[in-house]
C-alpha positions as a Markdown table, in Angstrom:
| # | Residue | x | y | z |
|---|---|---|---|---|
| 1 | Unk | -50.9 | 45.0 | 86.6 |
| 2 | Unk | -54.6 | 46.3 | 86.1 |
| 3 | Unk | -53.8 | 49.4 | 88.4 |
| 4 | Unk | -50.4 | 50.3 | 86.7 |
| 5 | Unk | -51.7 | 49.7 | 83.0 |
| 6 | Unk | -55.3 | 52.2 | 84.1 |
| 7 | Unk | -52.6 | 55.0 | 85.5 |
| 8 | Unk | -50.4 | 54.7 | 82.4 |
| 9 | Unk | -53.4 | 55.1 | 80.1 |
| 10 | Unk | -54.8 | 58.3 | 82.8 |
| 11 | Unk | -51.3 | 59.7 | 82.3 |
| 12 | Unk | -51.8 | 59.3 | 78.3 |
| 13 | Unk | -54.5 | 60.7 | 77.8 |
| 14 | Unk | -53.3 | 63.2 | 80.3 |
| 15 | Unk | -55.6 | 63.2 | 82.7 |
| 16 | Unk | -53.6 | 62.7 | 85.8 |
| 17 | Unk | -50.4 | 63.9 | 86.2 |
| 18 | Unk | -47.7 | 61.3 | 86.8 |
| 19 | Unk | -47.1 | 62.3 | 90.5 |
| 20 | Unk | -50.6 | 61.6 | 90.9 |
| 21 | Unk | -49.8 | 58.5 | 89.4 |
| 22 | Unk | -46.9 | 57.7 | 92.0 |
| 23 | Unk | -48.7 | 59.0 | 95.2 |
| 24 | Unk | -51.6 | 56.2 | 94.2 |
| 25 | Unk | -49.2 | 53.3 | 93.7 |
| 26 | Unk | -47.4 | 54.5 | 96.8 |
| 27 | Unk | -51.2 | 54.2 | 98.8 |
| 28 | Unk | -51.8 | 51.0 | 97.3 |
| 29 | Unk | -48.3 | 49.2 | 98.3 |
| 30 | Unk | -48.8 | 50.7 | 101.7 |
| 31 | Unk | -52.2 | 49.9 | 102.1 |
| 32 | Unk | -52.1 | 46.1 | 100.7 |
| 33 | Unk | -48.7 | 45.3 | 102.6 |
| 34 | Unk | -51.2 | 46.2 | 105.8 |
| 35 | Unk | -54.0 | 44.2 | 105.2 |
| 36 | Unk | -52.0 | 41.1 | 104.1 |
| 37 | Unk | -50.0 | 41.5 | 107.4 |
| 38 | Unk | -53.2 | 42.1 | 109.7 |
| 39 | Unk | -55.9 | 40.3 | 107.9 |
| 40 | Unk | -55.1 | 37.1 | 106.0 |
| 41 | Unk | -54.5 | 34.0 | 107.9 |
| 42 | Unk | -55.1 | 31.7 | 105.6 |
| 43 | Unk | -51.6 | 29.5 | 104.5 |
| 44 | Unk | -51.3 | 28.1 | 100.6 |
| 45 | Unk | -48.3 | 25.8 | 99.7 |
| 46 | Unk | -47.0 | 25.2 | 96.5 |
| 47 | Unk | -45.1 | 22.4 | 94.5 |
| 48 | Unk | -43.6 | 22.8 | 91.0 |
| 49 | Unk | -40.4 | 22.2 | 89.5 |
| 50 | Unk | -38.3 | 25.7 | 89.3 |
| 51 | Unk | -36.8 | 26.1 | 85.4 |
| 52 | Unk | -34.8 | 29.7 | 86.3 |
| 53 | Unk | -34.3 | 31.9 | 88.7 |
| 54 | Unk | -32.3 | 35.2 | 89.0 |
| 55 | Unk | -31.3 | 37.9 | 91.6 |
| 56 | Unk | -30.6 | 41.4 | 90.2 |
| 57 | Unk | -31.4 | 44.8 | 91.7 |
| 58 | Unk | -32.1 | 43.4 | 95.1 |
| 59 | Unk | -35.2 | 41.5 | 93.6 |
| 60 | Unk | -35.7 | 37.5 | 93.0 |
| 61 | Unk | -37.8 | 36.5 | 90.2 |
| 62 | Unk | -38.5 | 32.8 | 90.2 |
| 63 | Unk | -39.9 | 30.8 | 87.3 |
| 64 | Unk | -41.5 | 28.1 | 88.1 |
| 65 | Unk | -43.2 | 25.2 | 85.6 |
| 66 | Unk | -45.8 | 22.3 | 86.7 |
| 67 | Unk | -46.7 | 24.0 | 90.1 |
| 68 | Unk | -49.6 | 23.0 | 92.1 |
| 69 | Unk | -51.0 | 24.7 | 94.9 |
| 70 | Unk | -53.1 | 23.9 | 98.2 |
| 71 | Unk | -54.6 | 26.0 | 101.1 |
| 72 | Unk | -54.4 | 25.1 | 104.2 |
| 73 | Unk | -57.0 | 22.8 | 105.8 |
| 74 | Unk | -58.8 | 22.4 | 102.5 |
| 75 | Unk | -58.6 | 19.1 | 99.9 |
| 76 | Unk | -58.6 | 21.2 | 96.8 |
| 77 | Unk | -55.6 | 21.9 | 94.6 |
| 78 | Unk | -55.0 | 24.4 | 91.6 |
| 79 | Unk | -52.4 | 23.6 | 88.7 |
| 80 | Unk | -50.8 | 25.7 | 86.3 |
| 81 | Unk | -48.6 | 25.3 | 84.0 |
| 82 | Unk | -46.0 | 27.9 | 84.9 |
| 83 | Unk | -45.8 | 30.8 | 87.3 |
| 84 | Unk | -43.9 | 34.2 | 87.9 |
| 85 | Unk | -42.9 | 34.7 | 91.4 |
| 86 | Unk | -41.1 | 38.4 | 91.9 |
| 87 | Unk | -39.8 | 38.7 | 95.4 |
| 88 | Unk | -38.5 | 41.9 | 96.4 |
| 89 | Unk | -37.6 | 44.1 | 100.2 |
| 90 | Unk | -40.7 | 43.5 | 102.2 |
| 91 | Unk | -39.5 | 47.1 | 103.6 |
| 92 | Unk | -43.2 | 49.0 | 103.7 |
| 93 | Unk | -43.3 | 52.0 | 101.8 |
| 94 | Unk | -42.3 | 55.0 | 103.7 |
| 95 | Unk | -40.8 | 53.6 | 106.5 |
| 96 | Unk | -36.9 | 54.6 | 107.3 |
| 97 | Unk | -34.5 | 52.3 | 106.3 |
């Protein structure tokens, strides 16, 4: 949320114009949905117990509590107490429908 919350205080204090604002966040989603695709190879799993879920607006948001998670081919874990998983079209930006 870094990126969105530095644009929203840009456009504030009216430096940037909102398109501008747009045209970034559009770069950024097409840019990161690349490199994810091509570059990482790495797996992580994850275990938790899931306390809600909903589907609205053609996006899933998951709420999960207790979750540990592991990478793949390595002995460590991470734990957290809860986690937000939003899940939405994996449609890259720009492409047709």
């Amino acid at each position: 949320m870094a990126l969105t919350d530095t644009l929203d205080d840009l456009i504030s204090e009216r430096r940037i114009e909102p398109q501008l604002a747009m045209k970034i966040l559009a770069n950024f989603d097409r840019s990161i949905t690349e490199v994810l695709a091509d570059k990482v190879k790495a797996r992580l799993t994850f275990k938790g117990h899931l306390d809600t879920y909903r589907f609205c607006d053609e996006v899933w948001t998951f709420l999960i509590k207790d979750v540990t998670f592991k990478m793949e081919n390595s002995s460590q874990t991470v734990q957290a107490d809860k986690v937000k998983i939003v899940s939405c079209n994996s449609k890259r930006p720009g492409d047709p429908q």
